[in-house]
N, C-alpha and C positions, 0 to 999 in steps of 0.2 A: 320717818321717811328719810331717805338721802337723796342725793343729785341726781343719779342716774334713772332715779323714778320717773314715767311719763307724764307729764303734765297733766295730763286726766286723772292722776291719783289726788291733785289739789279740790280740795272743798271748791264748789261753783264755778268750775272747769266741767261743759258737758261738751257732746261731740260738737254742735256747732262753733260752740269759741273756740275748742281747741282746733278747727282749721281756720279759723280767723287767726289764730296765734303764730300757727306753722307758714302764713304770711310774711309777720316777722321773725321766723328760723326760730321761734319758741315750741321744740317738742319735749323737752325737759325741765325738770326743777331746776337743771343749772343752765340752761339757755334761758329760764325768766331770771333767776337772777344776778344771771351778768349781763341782761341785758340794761346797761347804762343808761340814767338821764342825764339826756343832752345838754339839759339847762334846769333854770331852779325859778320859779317864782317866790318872790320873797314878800310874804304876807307876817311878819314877824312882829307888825308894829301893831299891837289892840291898843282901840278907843274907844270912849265914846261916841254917839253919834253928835253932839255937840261940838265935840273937839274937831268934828274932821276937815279938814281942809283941800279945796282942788288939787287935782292933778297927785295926790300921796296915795300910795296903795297900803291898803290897811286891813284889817279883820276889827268886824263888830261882832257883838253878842248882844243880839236882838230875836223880838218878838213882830211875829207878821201880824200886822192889823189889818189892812185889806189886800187881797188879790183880785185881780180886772187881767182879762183879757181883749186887747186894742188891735182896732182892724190897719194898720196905716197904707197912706195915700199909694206906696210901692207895693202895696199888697204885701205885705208882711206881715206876720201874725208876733205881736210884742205884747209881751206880758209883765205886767205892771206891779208891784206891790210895794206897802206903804211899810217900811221898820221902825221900831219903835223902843227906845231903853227910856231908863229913869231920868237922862237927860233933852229927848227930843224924839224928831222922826224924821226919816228921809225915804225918799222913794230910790227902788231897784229897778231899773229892767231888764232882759231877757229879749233877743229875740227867735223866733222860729224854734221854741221850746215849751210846746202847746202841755207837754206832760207834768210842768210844773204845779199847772191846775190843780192834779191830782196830789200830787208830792208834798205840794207846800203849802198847808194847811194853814187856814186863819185860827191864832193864839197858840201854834208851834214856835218854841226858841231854839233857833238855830244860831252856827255861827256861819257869817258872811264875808268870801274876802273878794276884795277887786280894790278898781280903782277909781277912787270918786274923779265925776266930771260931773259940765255944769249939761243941764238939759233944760229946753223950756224957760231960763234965767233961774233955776232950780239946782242946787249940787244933788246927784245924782250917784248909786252906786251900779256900774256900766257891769253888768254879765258877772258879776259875781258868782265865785263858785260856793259851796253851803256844804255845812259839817253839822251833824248832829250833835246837837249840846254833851248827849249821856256816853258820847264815845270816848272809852276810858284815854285815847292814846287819835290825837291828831293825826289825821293823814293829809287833809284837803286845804287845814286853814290854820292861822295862828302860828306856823313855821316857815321854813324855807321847801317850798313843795316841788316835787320834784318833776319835772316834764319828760316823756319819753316819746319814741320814734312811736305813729300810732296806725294803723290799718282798720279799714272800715266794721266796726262794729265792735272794735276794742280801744277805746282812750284810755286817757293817762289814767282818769279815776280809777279807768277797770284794772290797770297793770299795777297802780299805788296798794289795791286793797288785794291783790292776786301776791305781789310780792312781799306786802307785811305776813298773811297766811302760811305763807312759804316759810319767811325768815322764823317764826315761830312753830311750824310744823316741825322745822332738819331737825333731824337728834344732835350734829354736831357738823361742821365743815372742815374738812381734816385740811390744813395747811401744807401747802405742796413747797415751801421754802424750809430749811430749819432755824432754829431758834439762832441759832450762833451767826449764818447770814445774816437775818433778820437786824441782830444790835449790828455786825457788823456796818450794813448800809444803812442802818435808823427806817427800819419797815415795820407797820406795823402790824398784828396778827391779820390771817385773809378775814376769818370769820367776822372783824370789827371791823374792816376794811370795809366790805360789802356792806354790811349793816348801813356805816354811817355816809357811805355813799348814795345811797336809795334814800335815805330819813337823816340830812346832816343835822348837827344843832347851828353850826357856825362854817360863813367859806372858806374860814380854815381848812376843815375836815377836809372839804374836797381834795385841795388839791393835794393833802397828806393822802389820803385812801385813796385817792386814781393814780398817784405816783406809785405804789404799791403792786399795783396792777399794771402799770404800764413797765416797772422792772421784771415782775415775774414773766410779762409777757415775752422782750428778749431775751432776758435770763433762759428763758426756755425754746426758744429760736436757737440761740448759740451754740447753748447746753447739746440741742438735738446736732446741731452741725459738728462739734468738735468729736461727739461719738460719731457721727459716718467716716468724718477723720481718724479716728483710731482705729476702728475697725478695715481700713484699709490696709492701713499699716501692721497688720496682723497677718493680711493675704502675701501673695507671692505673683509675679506678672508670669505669663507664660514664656517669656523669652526675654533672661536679661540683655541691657543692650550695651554696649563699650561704643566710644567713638573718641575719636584725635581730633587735637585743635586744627592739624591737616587736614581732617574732612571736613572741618566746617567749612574753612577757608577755600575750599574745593568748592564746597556746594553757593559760598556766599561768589565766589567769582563768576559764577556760568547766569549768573542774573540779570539783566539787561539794565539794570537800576540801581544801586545806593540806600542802601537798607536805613530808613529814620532813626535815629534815636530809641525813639517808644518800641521800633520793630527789633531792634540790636538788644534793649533789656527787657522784650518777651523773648529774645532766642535764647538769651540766657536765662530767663525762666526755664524755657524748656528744657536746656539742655542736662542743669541741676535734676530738675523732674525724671527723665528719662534713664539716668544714669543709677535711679534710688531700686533697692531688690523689691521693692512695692508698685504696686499702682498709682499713679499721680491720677488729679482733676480736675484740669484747669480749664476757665475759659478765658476766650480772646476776643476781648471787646472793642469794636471799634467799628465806628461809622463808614457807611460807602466810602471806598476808595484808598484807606487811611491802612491797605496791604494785608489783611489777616490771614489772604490764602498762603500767601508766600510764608509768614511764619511757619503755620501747620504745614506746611509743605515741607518745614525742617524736619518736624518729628518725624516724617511718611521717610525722607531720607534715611534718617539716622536708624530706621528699621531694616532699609533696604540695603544698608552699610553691614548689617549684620546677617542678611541673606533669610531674613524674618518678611513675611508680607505685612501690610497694612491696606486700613482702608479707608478713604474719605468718602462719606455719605450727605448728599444733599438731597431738601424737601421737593425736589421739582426735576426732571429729566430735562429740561430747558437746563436749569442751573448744573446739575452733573454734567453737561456736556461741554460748559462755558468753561469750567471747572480743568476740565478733560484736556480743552484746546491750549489754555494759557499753560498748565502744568507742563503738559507731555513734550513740549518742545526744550524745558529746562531739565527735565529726567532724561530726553536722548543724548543733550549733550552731554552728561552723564554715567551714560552705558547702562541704565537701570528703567527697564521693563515696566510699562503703564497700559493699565488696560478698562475700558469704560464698561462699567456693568451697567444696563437698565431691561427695562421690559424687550423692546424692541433688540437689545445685545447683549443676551444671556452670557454666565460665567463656561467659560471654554480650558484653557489653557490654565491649569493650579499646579504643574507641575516645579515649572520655577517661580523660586522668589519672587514676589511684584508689590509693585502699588495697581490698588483696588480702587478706579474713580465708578459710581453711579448712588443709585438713589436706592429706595428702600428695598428693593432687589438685593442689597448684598446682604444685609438683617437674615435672611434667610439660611447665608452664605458660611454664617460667627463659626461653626465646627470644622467644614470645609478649610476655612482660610485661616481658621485662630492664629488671629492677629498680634504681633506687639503692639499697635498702635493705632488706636482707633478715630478718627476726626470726623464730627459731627455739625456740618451747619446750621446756623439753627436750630438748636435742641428742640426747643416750643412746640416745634410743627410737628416732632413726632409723637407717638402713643406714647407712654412709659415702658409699656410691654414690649415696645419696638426698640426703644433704646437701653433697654438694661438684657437683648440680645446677646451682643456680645461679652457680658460682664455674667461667667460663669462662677460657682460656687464657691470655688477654693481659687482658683489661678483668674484673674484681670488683667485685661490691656491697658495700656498708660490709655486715659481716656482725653481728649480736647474737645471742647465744643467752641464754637463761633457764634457770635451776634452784631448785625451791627445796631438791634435795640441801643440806643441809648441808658445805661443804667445808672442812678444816682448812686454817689458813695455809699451813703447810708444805707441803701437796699443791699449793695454787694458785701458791705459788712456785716449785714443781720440774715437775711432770706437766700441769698447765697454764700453764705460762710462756709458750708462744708466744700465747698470748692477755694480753691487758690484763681485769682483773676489779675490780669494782665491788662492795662490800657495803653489803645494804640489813639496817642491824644492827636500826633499831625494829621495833617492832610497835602497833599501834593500840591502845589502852587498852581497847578495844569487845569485842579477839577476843583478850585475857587470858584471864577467867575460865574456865578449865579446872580443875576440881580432880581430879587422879590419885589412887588405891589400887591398893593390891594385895590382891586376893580371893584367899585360898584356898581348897581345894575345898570342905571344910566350912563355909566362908559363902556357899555358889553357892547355896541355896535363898533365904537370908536377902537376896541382891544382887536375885533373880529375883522377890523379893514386892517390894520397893523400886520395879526398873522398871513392874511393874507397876501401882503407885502412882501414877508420872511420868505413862506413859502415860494414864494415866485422868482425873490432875488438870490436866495440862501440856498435854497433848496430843504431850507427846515424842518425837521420831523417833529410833529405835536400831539402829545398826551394830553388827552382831557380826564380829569378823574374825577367820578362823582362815588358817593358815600353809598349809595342802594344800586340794586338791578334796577329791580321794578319802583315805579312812585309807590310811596307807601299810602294806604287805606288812613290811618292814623291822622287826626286833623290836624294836631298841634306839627308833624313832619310833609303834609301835603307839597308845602311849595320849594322843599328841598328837592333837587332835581337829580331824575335816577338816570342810568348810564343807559337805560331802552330809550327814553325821552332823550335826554343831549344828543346819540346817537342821530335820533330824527331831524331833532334842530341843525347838525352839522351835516346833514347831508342836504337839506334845505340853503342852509344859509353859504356853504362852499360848493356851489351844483360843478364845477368843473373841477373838485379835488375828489381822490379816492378814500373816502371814508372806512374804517371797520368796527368791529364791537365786540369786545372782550371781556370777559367775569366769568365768577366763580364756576358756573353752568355750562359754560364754552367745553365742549368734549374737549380730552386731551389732545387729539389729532389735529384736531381744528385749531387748537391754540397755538400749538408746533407751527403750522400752515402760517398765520394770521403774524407771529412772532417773525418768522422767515420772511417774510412778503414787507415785510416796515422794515427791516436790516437792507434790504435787497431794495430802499426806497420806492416799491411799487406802492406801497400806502403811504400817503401824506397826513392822515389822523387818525392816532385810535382812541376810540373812546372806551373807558375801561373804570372798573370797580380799584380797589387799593391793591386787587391779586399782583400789581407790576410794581409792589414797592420792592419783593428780592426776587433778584436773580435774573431778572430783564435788563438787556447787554444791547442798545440802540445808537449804536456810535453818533449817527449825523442826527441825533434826537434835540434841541436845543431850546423849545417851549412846551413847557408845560399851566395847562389852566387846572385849577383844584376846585370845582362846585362844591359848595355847603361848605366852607374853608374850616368854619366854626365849630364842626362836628368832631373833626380830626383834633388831636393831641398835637401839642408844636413836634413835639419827636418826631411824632410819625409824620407830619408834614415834611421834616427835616431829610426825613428816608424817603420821601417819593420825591420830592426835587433832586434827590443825589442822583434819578434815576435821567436826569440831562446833564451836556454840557461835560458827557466822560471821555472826552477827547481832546477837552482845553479848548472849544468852542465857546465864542460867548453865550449865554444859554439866559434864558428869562423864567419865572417863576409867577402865574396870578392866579393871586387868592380870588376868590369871589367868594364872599358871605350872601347866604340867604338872606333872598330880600324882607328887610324889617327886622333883624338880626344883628344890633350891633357888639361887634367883638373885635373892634377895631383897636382898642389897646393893647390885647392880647394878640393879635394877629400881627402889630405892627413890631414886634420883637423879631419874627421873621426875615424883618428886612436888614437886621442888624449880621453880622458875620457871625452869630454866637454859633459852637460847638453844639453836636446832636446832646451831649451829656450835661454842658448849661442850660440847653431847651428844656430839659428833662429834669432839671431841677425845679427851674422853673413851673413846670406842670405838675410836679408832684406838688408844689407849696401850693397852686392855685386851686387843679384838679383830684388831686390823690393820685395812687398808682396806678387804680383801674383804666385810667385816662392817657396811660405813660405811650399807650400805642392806640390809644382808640378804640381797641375791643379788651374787653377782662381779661387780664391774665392771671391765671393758678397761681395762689403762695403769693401773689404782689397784694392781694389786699388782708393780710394776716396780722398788720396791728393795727387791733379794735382800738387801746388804749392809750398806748406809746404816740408820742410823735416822728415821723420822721426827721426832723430837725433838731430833737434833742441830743446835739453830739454828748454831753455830759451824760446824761443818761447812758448811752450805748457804753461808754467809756466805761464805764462803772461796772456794768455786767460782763461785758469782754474781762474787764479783770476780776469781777466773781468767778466766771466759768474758769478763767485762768490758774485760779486758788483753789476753788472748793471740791473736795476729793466726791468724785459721781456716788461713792457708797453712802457718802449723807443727805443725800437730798430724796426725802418721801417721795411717795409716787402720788398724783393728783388724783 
């Protein structure tokens, strides 16, 4: 057998297990075994029963003298048996494991491991697990045993004896590294790697054989990124582009602001980029506020300097239009044509040169307008098939994309490396003042007489954002409050303010309306799902309340307060955790001035990356084995991939 076989070709793999397995994303030979243990029980110490001592977890090689099954007082069914070697006897129990009856026959020797405790003023061996004496090769006792991720109707037992089967079935496990990496970094073969990671002898092993797999793992991240990079470098753009330190200096003076630091060495990112007979593909990272449009606002120039169109595309016609307003008044003074594509304002006028602002209307557009230069907000939110539109077969556009995701270094060096990335670290002194708390329930009336203060003196617009539409049916999330529920509470609790209610569901039109109607201060609160972390532009908006604080990721926390206070307003920020929910340490980092990208360090180390915004994102949870923190490790493979010529390395 090899990898690629289905899991159903494994001995005692029938249909039922095998969709218990596909639970844990086990439908192959090489999904069981790389699927890792988490952790190791260490039963390596054999004794006697004589010797054994409290509280030591150990392996005996005993004989059952009696088995009893005991009714106790909680209603618990605990099953009793008395072990016995050449030295003595001690009792076992078990509870709520009625089939042992059957199993563990009176005058079978087995072997036993756990941990002795006292019971009754009795030492005791507490839920020991049991190995058959005549089993040529330990799985369960007498080593370091291995523990894995388990799904109802498959334990560890099941997956220790499913992957010994395995390891002994493969005809071979062909090594996706070569030999000459291999000594070079001191790795050792995969096929022993895996082996002695599933069945170590010593915690040595481990962390020799997961290291292994945690290099092949970015080794192979990188490897994959520096080929999308070379292969670019192979195509040809449809339109080179020339520009003069004149035009820059032209375009940087028509701007009503002072370009940061961070924004001056991503212009010259770009400018390098733009001038190469290839396609570049950068992105431009940077938190609310902190100017990304204006940098891509360079490249969309430096196309329209050469009498080339280009096009910026945003996930939202609310945001293409925002897009639209702040640009178009820096392209008129200019002399260089802007024009807003969306649903409602189809593509008209291709005959001159222009900049192309709307949303996914222009995707359609990529032949029509073949671009030099394409800029993309938000990658994420599109399809793949939507944004590899304009990136035709032979000839590409210099491509940019925007995020103000927060991304940790370590992600942008491994999972985005086939891109080149730009960080815009400032922020404007204007769009600081944020001050964060944390409300508990019992100061929700005292926060609600406050806003209502705001609003009366201020004239204050308030965001309330909760985690769900609807309450969810789910018991363990019931008292997390959904944005139909707050909604009611808020129209209850402020009967003379004008309430509205926002999320995913909200028709387009209706959300335009709802959007316009809070700008134009007719609505005093809206209550709304995360949809208002981009691209919602609330000038006089200055508090925001965050229900179920704890659910969100600090990033993404970090992106929906940028969403007050963009006017140099003083602006407020309250967390409310669900009640009975404490994540009060974690929360209270918020209140510190840290950067959306130290948040986000921060939650990768606590949460992972699935966490980095609150909902999973594609390719962020792609090392099973690696750390992110291991800057050494990354080190290492960046300069494998950097050395090793791509014709040596087998295919996996």
């Amino acid at each position: 057998m090899n990898l690629s076989n289905p899991i159903t070709h494994l001995k005692g793999v029938g249909d039922t297990s095998a969709r218990s397995l596909d639970r844990l994303g086990i439908r192959t030979l090489s999904d069981l075994i790389y699927h890792i243990p988490f952790r190791y029980d260490d039963f390596r110490v054999q004794k006697t029963i004589a010797e054994l001592e409290s509280q030591e977890v150990v392996t005996v090689c005993a004989t059952v003298h009696s088995i009893t099954k005991i009714q106790t007082r909680r209603n618990m069914t605990m099953i009793k048996a008395v072990l016995t070697d050449e030295s003595g006897k001690i009792d076992a129990v078990w509870f709520n494991q009625q089939y042992l009856l059957m199993t563990l026959r009176k005058g079978t020797e087995k072997y036993f491991s756990g941990k002795v405790t006292e019971y009754q003023g009795k030492k005791t061996l507490n839920n020991p697990t049991i190995e058959d004496v005549s089993h040529e090769n330990q799985l369960h006792s007498g080593r370091l045993v291995p523990i894995y991720s388990e799904t109802e109707g498959i334990s560890s037992r099941t997956l220790r004896t499913l992957v010994s089967r395995a390891l002994e079935s493969l005809d071979s496990i062909e090594d996706s590294l070569t030999e000459n990496l291999r000594a070079t970094y001191h790795l050792p073969p995969l096929e022993k790697s895996l082996q002695f990671l599933h069945f170590p002898e010593n915690e040595g092993d481990i962390h020799i054989y997961r290291r292994r797999l945690a290099f092949e793992e970015v080794y192979t991240l990188l490897l994959a990124a520096q080929q999308k990079k070379q292969a670019l470098q192979i195509m040809k753009v449809p339109h080179p582009l020339q520009f003069s330190a004149v035009q820059r200096k032209a375009f940087e003076s028509v701007l009503p602001f002072t370009l940061s630091p961070s924004q001056l060495s991503a212009l010259l990112d770009l400018s390098l980029d733009l001038l190469k007979p290839y396609p570049s593909n950068r992105l431009i990272q940077g938190e609310v506020g902190s100017g990304k449009t204006i940098v891509a606002a360079f490249a969309l120039y430096c196309a329209a300097v050469n009498s080339v169109n280009s096009v910026l595309v945003a996930p939202t016609q609310i945001l293409a239009t925002q897009h639209f307003q702040s640009l178009h008044p820096i392209f008129e003074k200019l002399d260089i044509p802007v024009y807003c594509v969306t649903a409602d304002q189809p593509l008209q006028n291709t005959e001159v040169p222009a900049i192309y602002i709307g949303t996914h209307a222009l995707f359609s557009q990529s032949k029509t307008l073949n671009p030099a230069v394409v800029v993309i907000d938000e990658e994420h939110r599109f399809g793949v098939e939507q944004r590899e539109a304009f990136w035709q077969k032979k000839k590409r556009p210099h491509l940019i994309t925007m995020t103000a995701t927060p991304i940790p270094r370590t992600v942008a060096q491994t999972i985005l490396a086939d891109k080149d990335v730009s960080f815009l670290e400032e922020i404007p002194e204007r769009k600081k003042h944020i001050t964060t708390k944390i409300v508990s329930e019992t100061k929700r009336q005292d926060a609600y007489h406050w806003i209502e203060d705001q609003i009366e003196k201020e004239r204050a617009g308030v965001f309330v954002v909760c985690p769900f539409i609807q309450q969810s049916e789910n018991v363990e999330l019931e008292l997390i409050k959904s944005a139909e529920q707050e909604y009611q509470r808020m129209v209850h609790q402020f009967p003379h303010r004008t309430v509205a209610l926002l999320h995913g569901k909200t028709p387009k039109d209706e959300r335009g309306r709802v959007l316009q109607s809070m700008a134009k201060k007719e609505i005093d609160i809206l209550v709304a799902t995360p949809i208002i972390e981009v691209g919602i532009d609330i000038p006089h908006a200055s508090i925001m309340i965050i229900e179920g604080a704890e659910r969100f990721g600090l990033a993404q926390l970090h992106q929906l307060r940028g969403r007050i206070g963009r006017v140099g307003q003083k602006a407020y920020c309250l967390l409310v955790p669900t009640q009975g929910i404490d994540e009060t340490k974690r929360l209270k980092i918020m209140q510190t001035n840290a950067t959306g990208n130290e948040l986000a360090e921060y939650d990768l180390k606590l949460r992972g990356t699935g966490d980095l915004l609150g909902t999973r994102q594609h390719g962020w949870d792609a090392l099973r084995f690696a750390s992110w923190f291991d800057h050494e490790l990354i080190k290492e493979c960046k300069e494998a991939v950097s050395q090793q010529p791509f014709g040596e390395r087998k295919s996996s």
